[in-house]
RODO-953862 format. One record per atom (N, C-alpha, C): residue number from 1; x, y, z; residue in one letter. Coordinates in steps of 0.001 Angstrom, whole numbers, padded with zeros to 6 digits, always signed. Example, Ala and Ser with C-alpha at 12.3 -4.5 7.8 and 13.67 -1.06 7.14 Angstrom:
VOVO, 1, +013190, -005690, +007800, a $
VOVO, 1, +012300, -004500, +007800, a $
VOVO, 1, +013200, -003300, +007800, a $
VOVO, 2, +012850, -002250, +007080, s $
VOVO, 2, +013670, -001060, +007140, s $
VOVO, 2, +012900, +000030, +007870, s $
This chain:
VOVO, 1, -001357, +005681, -012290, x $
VOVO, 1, -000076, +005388, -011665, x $
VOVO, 1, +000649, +006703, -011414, x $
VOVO, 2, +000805, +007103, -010051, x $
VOVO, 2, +001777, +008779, -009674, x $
VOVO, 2, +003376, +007993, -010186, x $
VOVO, 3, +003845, +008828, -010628, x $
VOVO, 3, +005199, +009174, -011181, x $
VOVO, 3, +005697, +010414, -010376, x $
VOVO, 4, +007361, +010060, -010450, x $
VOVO, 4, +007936, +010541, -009006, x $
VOVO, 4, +008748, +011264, -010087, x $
VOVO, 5, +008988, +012499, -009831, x $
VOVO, 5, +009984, +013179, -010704, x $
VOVO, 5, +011348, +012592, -010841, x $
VOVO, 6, +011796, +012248, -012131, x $
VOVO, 6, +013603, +011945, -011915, x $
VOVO, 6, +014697, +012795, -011320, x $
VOVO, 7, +014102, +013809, -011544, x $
VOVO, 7, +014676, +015367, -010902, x $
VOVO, 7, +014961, +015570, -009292, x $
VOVO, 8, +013739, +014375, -008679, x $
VOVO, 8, +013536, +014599, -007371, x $
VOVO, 8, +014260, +013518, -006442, x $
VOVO, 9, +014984, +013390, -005497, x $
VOVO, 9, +015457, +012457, -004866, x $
VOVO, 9, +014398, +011859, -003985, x $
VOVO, 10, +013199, +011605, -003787, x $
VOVO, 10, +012202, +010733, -004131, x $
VOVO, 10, +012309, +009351, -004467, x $
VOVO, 11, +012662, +009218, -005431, x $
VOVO, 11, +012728, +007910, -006246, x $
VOVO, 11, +013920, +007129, -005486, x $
VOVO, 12, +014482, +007237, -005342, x $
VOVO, 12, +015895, +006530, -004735, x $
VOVO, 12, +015783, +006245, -002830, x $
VOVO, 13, +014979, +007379, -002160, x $
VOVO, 13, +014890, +007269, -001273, x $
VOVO, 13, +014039, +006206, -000981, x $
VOVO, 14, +012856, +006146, -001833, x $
VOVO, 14, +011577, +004983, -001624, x $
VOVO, 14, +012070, +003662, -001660, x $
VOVO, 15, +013009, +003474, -003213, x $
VOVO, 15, +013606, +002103, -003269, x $
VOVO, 15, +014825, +001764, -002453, x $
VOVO, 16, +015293, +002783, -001702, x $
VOVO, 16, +015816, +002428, -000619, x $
VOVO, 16, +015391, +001850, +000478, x $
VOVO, 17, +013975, +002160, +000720, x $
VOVO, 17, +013243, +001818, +001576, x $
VOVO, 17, +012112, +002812, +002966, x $
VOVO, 18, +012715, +004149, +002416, x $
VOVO, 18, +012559, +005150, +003240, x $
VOVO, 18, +010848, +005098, +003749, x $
VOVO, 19, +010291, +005567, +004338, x $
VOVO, 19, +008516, +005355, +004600, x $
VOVO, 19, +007963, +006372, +003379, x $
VOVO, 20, +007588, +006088, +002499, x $
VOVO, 20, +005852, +006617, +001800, x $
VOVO, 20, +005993, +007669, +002372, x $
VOVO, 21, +005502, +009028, +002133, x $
VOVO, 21, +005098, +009912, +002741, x $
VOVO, 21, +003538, +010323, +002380, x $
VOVO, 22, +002763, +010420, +001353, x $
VOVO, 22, +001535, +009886, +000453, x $
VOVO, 22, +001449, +009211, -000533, x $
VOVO, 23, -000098, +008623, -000671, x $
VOVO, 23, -000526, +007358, -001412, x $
VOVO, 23, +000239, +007475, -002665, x $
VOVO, 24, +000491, +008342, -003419, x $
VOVO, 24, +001212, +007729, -004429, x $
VOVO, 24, +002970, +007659, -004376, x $
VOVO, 25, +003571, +007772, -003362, x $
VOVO, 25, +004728, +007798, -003277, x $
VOVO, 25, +004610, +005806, -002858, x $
VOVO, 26, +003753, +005839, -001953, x $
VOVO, 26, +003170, +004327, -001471, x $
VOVO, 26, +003180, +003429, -002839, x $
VOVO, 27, +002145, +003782, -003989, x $
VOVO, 27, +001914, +003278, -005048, x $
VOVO, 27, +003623, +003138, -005838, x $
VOVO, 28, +003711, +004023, -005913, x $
VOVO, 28, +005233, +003994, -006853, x $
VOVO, 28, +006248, +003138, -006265, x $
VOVO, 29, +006657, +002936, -004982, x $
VOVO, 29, +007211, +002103, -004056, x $
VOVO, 29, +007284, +000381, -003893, x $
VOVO, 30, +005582, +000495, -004141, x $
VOVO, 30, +005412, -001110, -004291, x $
VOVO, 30, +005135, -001278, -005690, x $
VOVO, 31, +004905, -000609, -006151, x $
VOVO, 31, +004708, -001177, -008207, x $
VOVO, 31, +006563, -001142, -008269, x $
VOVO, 32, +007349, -000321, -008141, x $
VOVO, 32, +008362, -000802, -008154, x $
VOVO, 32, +009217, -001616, -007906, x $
VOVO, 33, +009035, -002231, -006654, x $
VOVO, 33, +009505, -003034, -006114, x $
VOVO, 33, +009045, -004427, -006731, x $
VOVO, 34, +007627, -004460, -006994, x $
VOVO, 34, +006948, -005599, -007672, x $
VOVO, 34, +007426, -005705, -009198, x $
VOVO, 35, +008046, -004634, -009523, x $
VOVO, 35, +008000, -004350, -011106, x $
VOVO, 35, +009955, -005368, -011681, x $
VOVO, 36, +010814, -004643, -010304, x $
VOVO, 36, +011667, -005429, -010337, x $
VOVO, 36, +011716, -007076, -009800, x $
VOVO, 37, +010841, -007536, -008847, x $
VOVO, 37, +010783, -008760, -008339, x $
VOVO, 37, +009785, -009763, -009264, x $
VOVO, 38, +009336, -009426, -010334, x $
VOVO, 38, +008311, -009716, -010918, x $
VOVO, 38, +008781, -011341, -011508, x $
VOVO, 39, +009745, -011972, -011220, x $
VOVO, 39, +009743, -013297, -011587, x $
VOVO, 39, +010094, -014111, -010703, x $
VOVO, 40, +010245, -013314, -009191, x $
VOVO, 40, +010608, -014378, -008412, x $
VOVO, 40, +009873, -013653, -007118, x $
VOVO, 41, +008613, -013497, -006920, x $
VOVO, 41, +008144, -013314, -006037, x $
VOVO, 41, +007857, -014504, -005088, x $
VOVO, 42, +007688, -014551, -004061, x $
VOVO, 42, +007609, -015525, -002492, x $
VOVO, 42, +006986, -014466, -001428, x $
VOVO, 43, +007075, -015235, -000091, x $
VOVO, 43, +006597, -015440, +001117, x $
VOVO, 43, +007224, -013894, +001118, x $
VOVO, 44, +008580, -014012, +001137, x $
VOVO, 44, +009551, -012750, +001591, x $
VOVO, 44, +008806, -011411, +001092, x $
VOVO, 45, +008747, -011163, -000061, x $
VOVO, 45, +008529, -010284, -000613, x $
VOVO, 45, +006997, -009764, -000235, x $
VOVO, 46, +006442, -010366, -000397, x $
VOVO, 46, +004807, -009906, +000843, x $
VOVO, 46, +005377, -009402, +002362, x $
VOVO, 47, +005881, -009622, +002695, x $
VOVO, 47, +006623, -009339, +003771, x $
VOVO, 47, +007253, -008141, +003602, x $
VOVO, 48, +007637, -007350, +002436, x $
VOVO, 48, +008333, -006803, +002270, x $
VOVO, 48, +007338, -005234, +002004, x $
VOVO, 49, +006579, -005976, +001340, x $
VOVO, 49, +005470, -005023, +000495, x $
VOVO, 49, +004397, -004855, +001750, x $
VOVO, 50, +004579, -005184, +002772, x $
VOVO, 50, +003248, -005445, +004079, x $
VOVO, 50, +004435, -004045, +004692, x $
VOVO, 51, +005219, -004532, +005160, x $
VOVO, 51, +006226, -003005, +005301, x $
VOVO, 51, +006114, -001742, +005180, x $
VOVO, 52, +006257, -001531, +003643, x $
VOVO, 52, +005922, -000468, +003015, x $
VOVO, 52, +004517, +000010, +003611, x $
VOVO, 53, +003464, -000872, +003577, x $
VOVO, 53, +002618, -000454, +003924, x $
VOVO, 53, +002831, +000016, +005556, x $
VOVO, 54, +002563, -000777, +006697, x $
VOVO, 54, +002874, -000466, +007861, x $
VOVO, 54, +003319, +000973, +008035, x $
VOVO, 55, +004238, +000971, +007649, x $
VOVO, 55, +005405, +002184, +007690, x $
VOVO, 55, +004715, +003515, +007181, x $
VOVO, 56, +003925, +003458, +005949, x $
VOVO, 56, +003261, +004473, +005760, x $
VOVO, 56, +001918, +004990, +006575, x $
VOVO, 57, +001122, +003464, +006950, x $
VOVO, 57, +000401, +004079, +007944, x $
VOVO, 57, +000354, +004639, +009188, x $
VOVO, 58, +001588, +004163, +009688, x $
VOVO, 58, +002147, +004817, +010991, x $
VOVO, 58, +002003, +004103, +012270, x $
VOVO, 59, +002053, +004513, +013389, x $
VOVO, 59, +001859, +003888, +015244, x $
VOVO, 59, +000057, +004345, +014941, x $
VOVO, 60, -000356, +005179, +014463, x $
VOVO, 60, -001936, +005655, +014807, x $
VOVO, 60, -002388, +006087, +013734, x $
VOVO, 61, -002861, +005163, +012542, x $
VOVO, 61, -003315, +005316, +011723, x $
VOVO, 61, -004375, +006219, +011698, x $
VOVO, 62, -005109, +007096, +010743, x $
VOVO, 62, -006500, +007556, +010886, x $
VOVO, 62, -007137, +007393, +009510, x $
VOVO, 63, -008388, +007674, +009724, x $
VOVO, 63, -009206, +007541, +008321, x $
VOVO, 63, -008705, +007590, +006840, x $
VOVO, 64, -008448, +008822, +007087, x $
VOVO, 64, -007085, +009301, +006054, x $
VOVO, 64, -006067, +008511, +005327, x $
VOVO, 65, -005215, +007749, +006091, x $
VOVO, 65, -004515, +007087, +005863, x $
VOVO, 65, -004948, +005481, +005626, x $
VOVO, 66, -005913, +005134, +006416, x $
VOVO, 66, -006665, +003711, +005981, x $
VOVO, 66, -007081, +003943, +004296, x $
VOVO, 67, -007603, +005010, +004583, x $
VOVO, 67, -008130, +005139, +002918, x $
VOVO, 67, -007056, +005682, +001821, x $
VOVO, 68, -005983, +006034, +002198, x $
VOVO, 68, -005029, +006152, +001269, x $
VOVO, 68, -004665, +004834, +000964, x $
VOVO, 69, -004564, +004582, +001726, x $
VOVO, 69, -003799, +003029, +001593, x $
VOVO, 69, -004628, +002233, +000697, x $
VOVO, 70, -005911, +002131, +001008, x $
VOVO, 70, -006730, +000730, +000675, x $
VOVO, 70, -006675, +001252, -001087, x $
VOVO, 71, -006954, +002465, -001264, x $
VOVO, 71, -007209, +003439, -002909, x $
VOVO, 71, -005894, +003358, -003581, x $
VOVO, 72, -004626, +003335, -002464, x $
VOVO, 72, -003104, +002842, -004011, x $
VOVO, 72, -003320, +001439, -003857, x $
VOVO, 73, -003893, +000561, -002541, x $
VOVO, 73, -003518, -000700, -002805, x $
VOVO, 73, -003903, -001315, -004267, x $
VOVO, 74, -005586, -000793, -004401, x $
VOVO, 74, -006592, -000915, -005571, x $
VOVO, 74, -006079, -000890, -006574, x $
VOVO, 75, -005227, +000686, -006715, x $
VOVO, 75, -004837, +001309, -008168, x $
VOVO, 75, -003527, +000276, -008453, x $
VOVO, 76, -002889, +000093, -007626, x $
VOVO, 76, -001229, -000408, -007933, x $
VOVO, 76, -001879, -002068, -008280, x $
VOVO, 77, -002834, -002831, -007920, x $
VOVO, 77, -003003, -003921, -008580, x $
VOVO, 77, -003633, -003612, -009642, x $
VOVO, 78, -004454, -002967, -010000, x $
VOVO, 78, -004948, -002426, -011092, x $
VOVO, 78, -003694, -002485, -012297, x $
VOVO, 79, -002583, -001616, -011801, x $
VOVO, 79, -001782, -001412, -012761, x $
VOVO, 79, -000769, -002762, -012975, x $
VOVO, 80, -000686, -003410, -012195, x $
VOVO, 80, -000405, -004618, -011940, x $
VOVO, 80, -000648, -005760, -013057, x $
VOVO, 81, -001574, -005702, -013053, x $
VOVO, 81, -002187, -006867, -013456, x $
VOVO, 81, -002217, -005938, -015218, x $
VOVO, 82, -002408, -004849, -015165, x $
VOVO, 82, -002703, -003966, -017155, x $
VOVO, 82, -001243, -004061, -017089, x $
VOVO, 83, -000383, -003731, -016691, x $
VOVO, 83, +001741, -004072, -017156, x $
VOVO, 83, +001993, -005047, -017329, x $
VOVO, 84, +001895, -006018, -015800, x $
VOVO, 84, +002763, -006941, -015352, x $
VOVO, 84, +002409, -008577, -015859, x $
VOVO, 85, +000566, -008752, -015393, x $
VOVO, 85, +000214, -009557, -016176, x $
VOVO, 85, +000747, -010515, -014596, x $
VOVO, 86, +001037, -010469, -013402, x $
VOVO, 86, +001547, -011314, -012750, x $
VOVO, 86, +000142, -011099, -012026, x $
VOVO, 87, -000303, -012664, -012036, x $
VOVO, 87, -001246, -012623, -010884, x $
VOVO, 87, -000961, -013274, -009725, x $
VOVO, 88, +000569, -013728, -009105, x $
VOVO, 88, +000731, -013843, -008234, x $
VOVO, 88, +000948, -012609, -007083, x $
VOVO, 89, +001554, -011432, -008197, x $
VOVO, 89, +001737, -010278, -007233, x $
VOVO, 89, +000205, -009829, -006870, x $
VOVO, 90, -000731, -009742, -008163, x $
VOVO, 90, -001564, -009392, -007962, x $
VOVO, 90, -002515, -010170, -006638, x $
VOVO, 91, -002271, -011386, -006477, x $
VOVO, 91, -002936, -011687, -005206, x $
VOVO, 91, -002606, -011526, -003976, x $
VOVO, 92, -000802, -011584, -004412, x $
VOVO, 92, -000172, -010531, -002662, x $
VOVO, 92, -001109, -009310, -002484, x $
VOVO, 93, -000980, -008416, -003194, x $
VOVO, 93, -001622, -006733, -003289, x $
VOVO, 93, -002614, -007362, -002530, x $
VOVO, 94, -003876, -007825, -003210, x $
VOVO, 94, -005159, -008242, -002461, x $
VOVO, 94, -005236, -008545, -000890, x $
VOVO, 95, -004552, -009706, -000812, x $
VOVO, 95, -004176, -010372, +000361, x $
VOVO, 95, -003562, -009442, +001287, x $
VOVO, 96, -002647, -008866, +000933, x $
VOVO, 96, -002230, -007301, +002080, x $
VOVO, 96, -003228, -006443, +002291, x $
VOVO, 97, -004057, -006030, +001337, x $
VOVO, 97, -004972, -005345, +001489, x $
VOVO, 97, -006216, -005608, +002472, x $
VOVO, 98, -006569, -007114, +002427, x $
VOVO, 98, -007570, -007943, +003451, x $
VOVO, 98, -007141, -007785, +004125, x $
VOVO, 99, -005944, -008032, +004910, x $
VOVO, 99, -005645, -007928, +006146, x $
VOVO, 99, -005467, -007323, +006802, x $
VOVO, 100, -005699, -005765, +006257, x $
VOVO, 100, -006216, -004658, +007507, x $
VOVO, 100, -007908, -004598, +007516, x $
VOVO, 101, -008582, -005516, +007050, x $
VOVO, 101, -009742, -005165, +007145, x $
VOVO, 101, -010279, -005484, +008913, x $
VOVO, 102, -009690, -006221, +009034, x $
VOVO, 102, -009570, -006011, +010752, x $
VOVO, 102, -009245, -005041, +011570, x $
VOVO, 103, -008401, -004623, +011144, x $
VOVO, 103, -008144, -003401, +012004, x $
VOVO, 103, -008725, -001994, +011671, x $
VOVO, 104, -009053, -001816, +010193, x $
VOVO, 104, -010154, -001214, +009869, x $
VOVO, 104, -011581, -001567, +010461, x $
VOVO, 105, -012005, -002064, +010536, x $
VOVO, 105, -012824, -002284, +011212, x $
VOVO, 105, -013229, -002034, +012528, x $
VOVO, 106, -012203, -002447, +013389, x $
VOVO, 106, -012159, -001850, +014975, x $
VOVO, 106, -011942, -000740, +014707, x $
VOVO, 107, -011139, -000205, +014362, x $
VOVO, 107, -010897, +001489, +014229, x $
VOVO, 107, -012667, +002650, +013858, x $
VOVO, 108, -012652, +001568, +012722, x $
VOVO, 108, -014639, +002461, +012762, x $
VOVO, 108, -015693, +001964, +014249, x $
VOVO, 109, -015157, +000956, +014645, x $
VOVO, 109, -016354, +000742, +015297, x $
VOVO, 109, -015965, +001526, +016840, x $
VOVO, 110, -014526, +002149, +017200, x $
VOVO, 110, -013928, +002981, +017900, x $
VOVO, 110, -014477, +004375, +017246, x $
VOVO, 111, -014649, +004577, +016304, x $
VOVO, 111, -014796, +005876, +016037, x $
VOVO, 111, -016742, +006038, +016076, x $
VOVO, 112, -017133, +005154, +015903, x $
VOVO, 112, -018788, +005067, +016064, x $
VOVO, 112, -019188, +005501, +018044, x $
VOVO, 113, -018269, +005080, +018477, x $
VOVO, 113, -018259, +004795, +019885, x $
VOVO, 113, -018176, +006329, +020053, x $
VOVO, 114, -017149, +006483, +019954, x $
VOVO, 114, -016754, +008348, +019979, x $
VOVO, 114, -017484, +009298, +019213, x $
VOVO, 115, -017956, +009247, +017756, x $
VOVO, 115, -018910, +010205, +017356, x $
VOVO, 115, -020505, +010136, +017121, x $
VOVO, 116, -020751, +008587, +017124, x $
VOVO, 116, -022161, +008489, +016947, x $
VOVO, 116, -021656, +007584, +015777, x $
VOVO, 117, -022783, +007360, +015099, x $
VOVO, 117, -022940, +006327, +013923, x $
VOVO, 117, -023977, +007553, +012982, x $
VOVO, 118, -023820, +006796, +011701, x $
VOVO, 118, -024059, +007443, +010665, x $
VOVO, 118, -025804, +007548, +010836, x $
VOVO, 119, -026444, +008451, +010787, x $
VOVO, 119, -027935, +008610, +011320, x $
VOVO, 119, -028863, +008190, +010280, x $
């Protein structure tokens, strides 16, 4: 789990809502957010946490960032489920996470097109 310095205005900006700037600012963002919503999670709040994500990956995602993403999505349910013990959040995490597997997907099979495929 990345930890955001208290020192750093970081922390306040994220739970404000500001965009992620890397995966663990991402991670700290939604374990937080999950960490405070943790007894009344809903529809909304996936919605909320799909955001965060969006926002960090950007208008033109790249490799980079697919894989940042998918590696805090992993770790932050990971930690999820060893803290929180909520397996409803824990199946949001999942469930956000599936649903770029689509667009992951086109994105490699765009990038196979353009560099070749793995030989």
């Amino acid at each position: 789990m990345p930890y955001i310095s208290r020192d750093d205005d970081r922390r306040e900006k994220l739970r404000n809502g500001e965009p992620a700037l890397i995966a663990g600012e991402l991670n700290y963002q939604i374990f937080h957010y999950i960490k405070h919503n943790n007894k009344k999670l809903d529809r909304v709040d996936k919605l909320v946490i799909k955001e965060y994500v969006d926002q960090f990956l950007g208008k033109n995602p790249n490799y980079q960032r697919y894989n940042d993403m998918t590696g805090c999505l992993v770790r932050c349910a990971k930690e999820i489920y060893r803290r929180l013990n909520n397996k409803e959040a824990l199946r949001i995490v999942w469930e956000i996470m599936d649903s770029y597997d689509g667009e992951i997907a086109k994105y490699e099979d765009t990038k196979i097109v353009q560099n070749g495929d793995v030989e």
